[in-house]
C-alpha positions as CSV (number, residue, x, y, z in Angstrom):
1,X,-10.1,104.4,73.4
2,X,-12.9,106.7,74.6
3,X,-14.6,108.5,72.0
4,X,-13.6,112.2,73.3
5,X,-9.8,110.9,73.9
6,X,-9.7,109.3,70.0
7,X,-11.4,112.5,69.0
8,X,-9.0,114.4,71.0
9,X,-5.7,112.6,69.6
10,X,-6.9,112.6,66.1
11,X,-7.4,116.1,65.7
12,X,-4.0,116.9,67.4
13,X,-2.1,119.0,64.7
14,X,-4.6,119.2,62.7
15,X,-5.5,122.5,60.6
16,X,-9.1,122.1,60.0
17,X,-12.0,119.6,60.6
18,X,-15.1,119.3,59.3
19,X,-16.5,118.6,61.4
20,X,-15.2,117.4,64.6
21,X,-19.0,116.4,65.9
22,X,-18.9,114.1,62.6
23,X,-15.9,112.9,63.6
24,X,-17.3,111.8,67.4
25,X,-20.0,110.4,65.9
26,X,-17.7,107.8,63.9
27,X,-15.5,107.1,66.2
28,X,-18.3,106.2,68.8
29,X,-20.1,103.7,65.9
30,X,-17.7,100.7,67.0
31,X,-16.5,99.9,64.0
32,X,-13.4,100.4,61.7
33,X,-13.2,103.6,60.1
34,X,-12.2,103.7,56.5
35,X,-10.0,106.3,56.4
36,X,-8.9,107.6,53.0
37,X,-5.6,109.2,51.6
38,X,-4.6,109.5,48.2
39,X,-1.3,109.9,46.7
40,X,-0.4,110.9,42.8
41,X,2.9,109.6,41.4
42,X,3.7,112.6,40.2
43,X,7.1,111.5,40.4
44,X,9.6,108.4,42.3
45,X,9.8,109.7,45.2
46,X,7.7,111.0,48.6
47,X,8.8,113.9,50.8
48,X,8.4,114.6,54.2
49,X,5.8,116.8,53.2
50,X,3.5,113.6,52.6
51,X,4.6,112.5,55.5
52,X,2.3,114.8,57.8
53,X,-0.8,112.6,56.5
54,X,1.1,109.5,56.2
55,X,1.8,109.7,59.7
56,X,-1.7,111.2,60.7
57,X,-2.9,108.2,58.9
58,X,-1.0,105.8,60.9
59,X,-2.5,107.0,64.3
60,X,-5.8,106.3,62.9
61,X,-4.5,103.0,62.0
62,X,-3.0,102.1,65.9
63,X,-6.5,103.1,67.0
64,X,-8.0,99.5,65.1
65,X,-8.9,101.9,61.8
66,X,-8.9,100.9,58.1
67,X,-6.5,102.9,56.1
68,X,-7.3,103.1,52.4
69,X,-4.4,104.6,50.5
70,X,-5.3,105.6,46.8
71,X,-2.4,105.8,44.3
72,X,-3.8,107.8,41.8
73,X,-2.4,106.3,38.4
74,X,-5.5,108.5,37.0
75,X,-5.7,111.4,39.1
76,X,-1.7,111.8,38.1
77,X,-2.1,111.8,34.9
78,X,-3.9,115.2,35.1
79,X,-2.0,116.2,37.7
80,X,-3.9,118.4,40.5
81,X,-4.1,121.9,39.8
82,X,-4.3,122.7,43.9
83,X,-1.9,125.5,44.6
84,X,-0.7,125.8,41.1
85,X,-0.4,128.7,38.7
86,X,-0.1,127.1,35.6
87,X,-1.0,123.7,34.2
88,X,0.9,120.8,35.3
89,X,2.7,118.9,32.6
90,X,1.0,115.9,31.3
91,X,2.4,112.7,32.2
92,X,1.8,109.4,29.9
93,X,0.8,106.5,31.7
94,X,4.1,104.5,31.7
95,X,5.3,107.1,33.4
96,X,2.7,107.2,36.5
97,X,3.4,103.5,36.9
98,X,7.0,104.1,37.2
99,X,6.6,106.4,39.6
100,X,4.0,104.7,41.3
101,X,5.9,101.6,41.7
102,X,8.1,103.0,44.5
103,X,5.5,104.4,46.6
104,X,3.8,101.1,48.5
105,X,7.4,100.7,49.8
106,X,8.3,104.2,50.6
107,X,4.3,105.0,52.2
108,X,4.9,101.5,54.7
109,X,8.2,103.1,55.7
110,X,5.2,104.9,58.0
111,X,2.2,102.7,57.9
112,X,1.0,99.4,58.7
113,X,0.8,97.6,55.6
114,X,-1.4,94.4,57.9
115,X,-4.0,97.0,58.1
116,X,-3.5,99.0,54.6
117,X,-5.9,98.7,51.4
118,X,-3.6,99.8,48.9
119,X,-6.2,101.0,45.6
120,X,-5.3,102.2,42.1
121,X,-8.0,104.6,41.2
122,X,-7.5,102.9,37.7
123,X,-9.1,100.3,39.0
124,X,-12.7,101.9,38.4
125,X,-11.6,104.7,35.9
126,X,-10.1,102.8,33.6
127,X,-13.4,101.1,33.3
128,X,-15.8,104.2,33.2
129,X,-17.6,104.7,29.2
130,X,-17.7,108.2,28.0
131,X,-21.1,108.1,28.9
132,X,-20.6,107.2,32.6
133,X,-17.9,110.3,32.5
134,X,-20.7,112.8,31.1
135,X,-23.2,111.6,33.6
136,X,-20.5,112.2,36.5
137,X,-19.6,115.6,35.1
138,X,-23.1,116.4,35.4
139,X,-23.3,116.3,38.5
140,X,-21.3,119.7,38.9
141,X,-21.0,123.0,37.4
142,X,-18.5,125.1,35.5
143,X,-19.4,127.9,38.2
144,X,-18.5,126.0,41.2
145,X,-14.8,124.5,39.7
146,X,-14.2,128.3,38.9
147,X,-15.1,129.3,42.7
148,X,-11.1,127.5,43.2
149,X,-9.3,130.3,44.6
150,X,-6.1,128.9,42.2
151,X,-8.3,129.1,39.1
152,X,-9.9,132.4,40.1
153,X,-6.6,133.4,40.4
154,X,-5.1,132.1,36.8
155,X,-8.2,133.7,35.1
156,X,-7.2,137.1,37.1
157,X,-3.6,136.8,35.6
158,X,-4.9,135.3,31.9
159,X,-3.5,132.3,32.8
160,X,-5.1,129.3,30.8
161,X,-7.0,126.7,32.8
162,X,-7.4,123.8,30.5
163,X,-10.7,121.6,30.5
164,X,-8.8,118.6,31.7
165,X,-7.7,120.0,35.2
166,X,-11.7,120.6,36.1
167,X,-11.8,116.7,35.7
168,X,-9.3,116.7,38.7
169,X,-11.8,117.5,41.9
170,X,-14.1,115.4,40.5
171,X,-11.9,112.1,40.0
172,X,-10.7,113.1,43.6
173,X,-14.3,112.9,44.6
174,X,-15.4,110.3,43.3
175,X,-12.4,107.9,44.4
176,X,-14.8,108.8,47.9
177,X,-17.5,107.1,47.2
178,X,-15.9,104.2,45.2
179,X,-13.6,103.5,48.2
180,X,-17.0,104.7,50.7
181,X,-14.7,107.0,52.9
182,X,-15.1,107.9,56.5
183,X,-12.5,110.3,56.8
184,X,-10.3,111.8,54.5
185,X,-7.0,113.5,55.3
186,X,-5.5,115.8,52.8
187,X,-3.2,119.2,52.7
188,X,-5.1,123.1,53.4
189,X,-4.9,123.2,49.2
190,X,-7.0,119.7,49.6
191,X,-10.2,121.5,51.3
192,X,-12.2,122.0,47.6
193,X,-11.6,118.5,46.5
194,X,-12.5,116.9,49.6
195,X,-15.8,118.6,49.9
196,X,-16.5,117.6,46.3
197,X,-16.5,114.2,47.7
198,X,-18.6,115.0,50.5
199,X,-21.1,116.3,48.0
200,X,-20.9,113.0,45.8
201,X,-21.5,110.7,48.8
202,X,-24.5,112.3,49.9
203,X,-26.0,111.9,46.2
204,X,-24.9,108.5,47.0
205,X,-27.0,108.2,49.6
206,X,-23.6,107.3,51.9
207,X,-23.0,109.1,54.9
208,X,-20.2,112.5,53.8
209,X,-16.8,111.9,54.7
210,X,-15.3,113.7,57.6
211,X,-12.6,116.4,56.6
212,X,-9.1,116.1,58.4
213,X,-7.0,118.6,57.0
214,X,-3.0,118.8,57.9
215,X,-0.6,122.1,57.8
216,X,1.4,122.2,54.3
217,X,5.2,122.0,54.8
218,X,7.3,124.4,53.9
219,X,10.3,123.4,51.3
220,X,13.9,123.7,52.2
221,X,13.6,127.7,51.3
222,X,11.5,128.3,54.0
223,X,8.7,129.8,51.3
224,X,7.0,128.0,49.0
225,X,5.3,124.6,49.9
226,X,7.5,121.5,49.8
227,X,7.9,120.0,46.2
228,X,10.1,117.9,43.8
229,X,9.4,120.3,41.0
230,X,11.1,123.0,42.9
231,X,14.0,121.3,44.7
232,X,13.4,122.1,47.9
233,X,12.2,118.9,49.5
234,X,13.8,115.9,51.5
235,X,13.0,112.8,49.8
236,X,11.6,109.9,52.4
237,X,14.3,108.0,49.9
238,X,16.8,110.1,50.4
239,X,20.2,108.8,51.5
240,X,21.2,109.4,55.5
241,X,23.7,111.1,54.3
242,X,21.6,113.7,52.1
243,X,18.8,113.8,53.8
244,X,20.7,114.7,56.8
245,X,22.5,117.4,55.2
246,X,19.6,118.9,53.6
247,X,18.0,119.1,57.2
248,X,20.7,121.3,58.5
249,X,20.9,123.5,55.6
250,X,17.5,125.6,57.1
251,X,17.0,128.3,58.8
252,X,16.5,128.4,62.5
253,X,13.3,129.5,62.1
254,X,12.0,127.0,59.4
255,X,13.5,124.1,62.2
256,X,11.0,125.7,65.0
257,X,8.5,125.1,62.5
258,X,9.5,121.3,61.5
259,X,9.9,120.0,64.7
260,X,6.2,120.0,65.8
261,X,5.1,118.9,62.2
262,X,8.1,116.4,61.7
263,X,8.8,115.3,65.0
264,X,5.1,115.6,66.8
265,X,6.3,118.2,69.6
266,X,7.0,121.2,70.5
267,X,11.2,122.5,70.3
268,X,12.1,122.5,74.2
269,X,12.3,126.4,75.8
270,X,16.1,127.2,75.8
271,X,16.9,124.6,73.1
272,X,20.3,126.2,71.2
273,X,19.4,126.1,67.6
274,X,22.6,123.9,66.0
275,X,21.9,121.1,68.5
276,X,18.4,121.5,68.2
277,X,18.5,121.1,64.5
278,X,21.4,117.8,64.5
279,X,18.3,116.4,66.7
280,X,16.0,116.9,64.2
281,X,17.8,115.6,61.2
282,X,19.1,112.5,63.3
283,X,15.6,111.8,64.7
284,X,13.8,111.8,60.6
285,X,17.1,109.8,59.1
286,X,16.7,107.1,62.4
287,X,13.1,107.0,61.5
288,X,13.0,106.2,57.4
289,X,16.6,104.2,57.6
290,X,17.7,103.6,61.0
291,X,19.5,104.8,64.3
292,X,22.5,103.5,63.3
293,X,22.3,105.3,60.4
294,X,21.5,108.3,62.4
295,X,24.5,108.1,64.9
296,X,26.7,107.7,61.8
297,X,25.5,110.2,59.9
298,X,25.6,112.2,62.6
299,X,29.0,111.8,63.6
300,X,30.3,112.3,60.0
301,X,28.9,115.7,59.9
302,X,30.5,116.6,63.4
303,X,33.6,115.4,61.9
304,X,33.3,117.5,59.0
305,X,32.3,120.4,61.2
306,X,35.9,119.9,63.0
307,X,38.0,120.0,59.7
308,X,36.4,123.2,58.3
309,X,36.8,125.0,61.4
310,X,40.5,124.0,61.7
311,X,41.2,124.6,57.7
312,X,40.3,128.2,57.6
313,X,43.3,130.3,57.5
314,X,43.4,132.9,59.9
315,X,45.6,136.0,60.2
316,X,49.0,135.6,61.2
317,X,50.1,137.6,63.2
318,X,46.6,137.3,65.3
319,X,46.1,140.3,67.3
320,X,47.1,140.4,71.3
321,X,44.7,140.5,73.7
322,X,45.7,141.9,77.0
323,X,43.4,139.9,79.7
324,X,41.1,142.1,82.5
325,X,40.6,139.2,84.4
326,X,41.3,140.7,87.4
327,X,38.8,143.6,87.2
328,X,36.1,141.8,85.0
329,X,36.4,138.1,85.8
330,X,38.0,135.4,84.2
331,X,34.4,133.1,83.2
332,X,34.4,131.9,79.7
333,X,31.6,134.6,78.2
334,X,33.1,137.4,80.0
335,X,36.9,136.7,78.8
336,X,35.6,135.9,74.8
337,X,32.9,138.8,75.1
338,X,36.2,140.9,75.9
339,X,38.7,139.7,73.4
340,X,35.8,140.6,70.2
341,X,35.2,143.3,71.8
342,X,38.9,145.0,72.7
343,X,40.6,143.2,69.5
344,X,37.4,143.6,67.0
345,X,35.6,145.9,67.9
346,X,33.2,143.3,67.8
347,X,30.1,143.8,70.5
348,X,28.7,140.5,71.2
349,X,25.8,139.6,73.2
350,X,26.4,137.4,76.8
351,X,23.9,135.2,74.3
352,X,25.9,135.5,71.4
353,X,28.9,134.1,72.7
354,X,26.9,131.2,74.8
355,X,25.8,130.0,71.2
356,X,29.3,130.2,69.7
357,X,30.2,128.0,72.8
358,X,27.7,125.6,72.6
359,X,28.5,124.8,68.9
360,X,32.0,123.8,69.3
361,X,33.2,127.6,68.3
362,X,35.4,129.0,71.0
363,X,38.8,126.7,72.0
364,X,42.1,127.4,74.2
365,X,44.9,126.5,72.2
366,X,42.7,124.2,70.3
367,X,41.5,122.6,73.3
368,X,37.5,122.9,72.8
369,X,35.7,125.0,75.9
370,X,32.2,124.1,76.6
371,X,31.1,125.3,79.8
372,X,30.1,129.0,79.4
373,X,30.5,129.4,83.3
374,X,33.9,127.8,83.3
375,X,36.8,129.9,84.7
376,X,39.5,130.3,82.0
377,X,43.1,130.1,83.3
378,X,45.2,132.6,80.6
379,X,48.9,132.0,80.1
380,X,50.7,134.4,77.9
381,X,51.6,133.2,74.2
382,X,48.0,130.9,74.3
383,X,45.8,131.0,71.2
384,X,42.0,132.0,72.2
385,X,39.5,131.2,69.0
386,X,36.8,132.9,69.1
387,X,34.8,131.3,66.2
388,X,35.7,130.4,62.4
389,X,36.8,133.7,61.4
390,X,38.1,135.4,64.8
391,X,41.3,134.8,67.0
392,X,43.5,136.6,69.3
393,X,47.2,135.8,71.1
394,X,47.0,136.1,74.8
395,X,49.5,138.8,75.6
């Protein structure tokens, strides 16, 4: 590929690059790119919020690049401060290789492991003297870790900041020049570390990583950024079933927002939110288990769907409607518009009730309509649903 059309690709969905002239540059050398991303085990399992670079990093890899994945048995045992307003707990070693030992399996869920250098960053750290430490920590200063926005903004609150999370950018850094990056993708929260390693390579003498920043995914709660330690995430190990589930649990907002970063592409103009969001949930459980785990899973939760609607106990008597069809029409909208409105009181958009019809909502005598345009024939004594809660008897 062409330079300008890799550039072009690459950069797609991204949040920031620095700099995308760097970038042109590399890609035009003719060579492999090394292109670095680094992953603490934190804990067992990735979300899809890794995914965004995961997948960004597999792109680079079907253009012929070199991805260089970093599990940071180190870095994790500090735990990065990015984003955070208190310290981290500290994990013991044994536990980072626990939780490390899942990840080569869950990350090649996404990349191509035939052209994947999986790194610990143990694998120099654990070999660094305290002198070699000192003489890397000199190459910063105190002022410049406490330009962080996050640590600016503990000191603000008289939140502690303890001398071991400092070390954090700096490991971060440094795994750049031990692993001589060309690019390295990260999170927004990632821009101060990354630039650290830009700094060291050029000290180096190497030539300064490019900076390929992705959007942070929002959790579950449609706030705060994706994350184990708040329970708002969707594991990549997930079961179909749970993962699934936790998908259509979100807001229709937060699935506008997921389908570019999850699924690569835009939500399609007149999309109706439910079936919208069942695509989105059956496209991410087809793509870390399998389709046929995706038309099963899928199914199951229709089925479900089904047995709520008809379990909910509805009033008995139900209220008569007297149909208008003769003045207003007899069209599905206009007839269920009419019964909320004469029975309920209920004044419901032409919108509205095309939604509640889409979704499986609105039956004739428990016979499911799904054409809002379709011409409803009324027969006195027939049972008209109008969604989980609302029902009237055709008079």
């Amino acid at each position: 590929m062409k330079p300008d059309d890799a550039l072009h690709l690459l950069t797609a969905g991204a949040a920031q690059v620095i700099s995308g002239s760097e970038l042109r540059e590399k890609l035009a050398l003719g060579r492999p790119l090394r292109v670095k991303l680094g992953a603490d085990p934190t804990s067992p399992d990735l979300h899809l919020g890794h995914t965004l670079a995961l997948r960004k990093l597999r792109q680079f890899q079907e253009l012929g690049h070199e991805a260089v994945l970093i599990i940071g048995d180190y870095t994790a045992m500090i735990g990065d401060p990015s984003g955070r307003s208190v310290t981290r707990p500290q994990l013991s070693r044994d536990q980072v290789l626990a939780n490390g030992a899942t990840y080569r399996e869950q990350a090649f869920k996404i990349l191509d492991p035939d052209r994947t250098k999986l790194v610990y960053n143990g694998e120099w750290f654990g070999k660094m003297s305290f002198e070699e430490i000192m003489r890397l920590n000199g190459r910063v200063t105190l002022q410049q870790m406490l330009q962080r926005e996050d640590f600016r903004a503990r000191m603000e609150q008289q939140q502690p900041i303890h001398a071991h999370e400092i070390q954090y950018p700096i490991m971060q850094g440094w795994d750049s020049v031990m692993v001589q990056a060309d690019v390295e993708l990260g999170g927004t929260d990632q821009l101060f570390n990354i630039l650290v390693g830009r700094d060291f390579q050029k000290q180096e003498g190497l030539a300064p990583q490019v900076v390929l920043l992705l959007p942070i995914l929002e959790g579950l709660d449609g706030t705060k950024k994706m994350s184990k330690s708040l329970g708002n995430y969707v594991g990549v190990n997930d079961s179909p079933t749970d993962m699934f589930g936790k998908l259509m649990s979100i807001s229709d907002e937060l699935m506008v927002r997921y389908h570019p970063l999850l699924l690569g592409r835009e939500l399609p103009s007149g999309a109706h939110p439910l079936e919208a969001k069942k695509q989105l949930a059956a496209e991410i459980v087809a793509t870390y288990h399998s389709r046929v785990a995706a038309e099963k899973v899928t199914e199951e939760w229709n089925a479900r769907s089904e047995k709520r609607l008809s379990d909910i106990e509805l009033p008995n008597p139900p209220p008569e409607f007297w149909p208008f069809v003769d003045f207003y029409g007899n069209d599905a909208i206009t007839v269920v518009r009419g019964a909320f409105s004469f029975c309920f009181g209920i004044q419901k958009s032409r919108s509205d009730v095309r939604r509640l019809i889409a979704q499986g909502s609105v039956r004739l005598n428990d016979k499911k309509i799904t054409d809002p345009q379709a011409s409803i024939s009324l027969e006195s004594g027939q049972i008209l649903r109008l969604d989980k809660i609302h029902l009237v008897r055709i008079a």
